[in-house]
N, C-alpha and C positions, 0 to 999 in steps of 0.2 A: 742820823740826827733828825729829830722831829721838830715842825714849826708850826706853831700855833695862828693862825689869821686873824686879828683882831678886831677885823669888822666885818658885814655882813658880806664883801663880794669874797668870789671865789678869786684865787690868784691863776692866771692864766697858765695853762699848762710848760713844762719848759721841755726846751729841745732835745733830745739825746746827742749827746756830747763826749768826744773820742780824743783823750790824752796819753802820750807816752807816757810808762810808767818813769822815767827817770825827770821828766819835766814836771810827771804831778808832786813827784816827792819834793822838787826842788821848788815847786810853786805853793806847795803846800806850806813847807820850812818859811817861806817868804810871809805866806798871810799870819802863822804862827806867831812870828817876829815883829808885824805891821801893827798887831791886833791895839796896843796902846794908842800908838801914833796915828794909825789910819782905821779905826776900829768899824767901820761899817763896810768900807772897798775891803778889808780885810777878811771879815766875815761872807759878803759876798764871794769873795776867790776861795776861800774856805770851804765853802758849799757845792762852788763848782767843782772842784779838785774832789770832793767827795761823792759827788752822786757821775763823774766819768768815767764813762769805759775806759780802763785801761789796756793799751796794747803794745807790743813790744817798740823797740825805737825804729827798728827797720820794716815798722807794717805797712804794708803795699798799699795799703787803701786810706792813706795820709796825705794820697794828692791835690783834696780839696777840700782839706779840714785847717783851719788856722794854728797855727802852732807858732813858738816863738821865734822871731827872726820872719818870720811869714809876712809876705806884703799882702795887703786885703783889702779887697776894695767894698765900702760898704756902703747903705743906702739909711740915711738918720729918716725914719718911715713918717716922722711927722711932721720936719720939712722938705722932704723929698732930695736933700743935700746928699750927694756920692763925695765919698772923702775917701782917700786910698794913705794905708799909713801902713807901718812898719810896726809890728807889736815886739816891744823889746823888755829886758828885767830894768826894772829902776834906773839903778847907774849909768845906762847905756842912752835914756830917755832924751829925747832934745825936739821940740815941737818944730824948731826950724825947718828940720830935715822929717818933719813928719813923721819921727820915730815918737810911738806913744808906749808910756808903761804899762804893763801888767795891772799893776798896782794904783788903777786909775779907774771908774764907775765903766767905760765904755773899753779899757783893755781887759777887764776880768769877763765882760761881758761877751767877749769876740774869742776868749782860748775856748780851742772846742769845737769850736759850733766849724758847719760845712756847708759851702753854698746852697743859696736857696733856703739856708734857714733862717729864723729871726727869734730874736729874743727883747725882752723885756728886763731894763736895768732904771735904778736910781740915779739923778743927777746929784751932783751936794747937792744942789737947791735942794734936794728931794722931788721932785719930777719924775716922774714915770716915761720913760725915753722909749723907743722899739728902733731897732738896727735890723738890718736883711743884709745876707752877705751876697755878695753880688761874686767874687773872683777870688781865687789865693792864687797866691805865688811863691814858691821856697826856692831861697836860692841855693846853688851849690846843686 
């Protein structure tokens, strides 16, 4: 899928990004479905799901990549806020318990990426946000 920039900066390069094939299909089916309802987080998780490596579910070198159910601790880079949450599919979402969805500008923004990386996401406001992931943790 090719994207066009509409003004003169260049968009900052993005991370390389490592998802099970069975998580991308089922995250993929999710933006497919959002795309009405949530049409920009959708598009976003769209994009990520497309341009990630994929790798089998049992690949060995998924210990420090975020993936769903994965605790992560991450660093909001332009207030210096560490926030550790739970990246979960929709239904499962509940902000009490610091479970965040997928399907939210800062959870499509975190499947993937592996510490020490950071990426660049939309707020709604529209905001230009930068997250660094500092920790994962998978439980089980």
């Amino acid at each position: 899928m090719t994207r066009t920039i509409q003004n003169s900066f260049t968009a900052p390069a993005l991370p390389p990004i490592v998802i099970t094939a069975s998580e991308a299909h089922r995250l993929s089916a999710l933006a497919d479905s959002s795309m009405a309802v949530f049409p920009r987080v959708a598009q976003f998780l769209a994009r990520e799901t497309d341009r990630a490596q994929l790798v089998a579910d049992d690949a060995d070198r998924l210990h420090d990549v975020v993936r769903m159910g994965s605790l992560v601790r991450y660093r909001d880079d332009e207030t210096g806020d560490v926030r550790e949450v739970v990246l979960v599919y929709p239904h499962e979402a509940d902000i009490a318990l610091r479970r965040i969805s997928v399907l939210t500008p800062v959870g499509a923004a975190l499947i993937g990426l592996s510490v020490g990386q950071t990426i660049d996401f939309q707020t709604p406001s529209q905001q230009t946000r930068s997250v660094t992931i500092l920790a994962v943790t998978h439980e089980g």
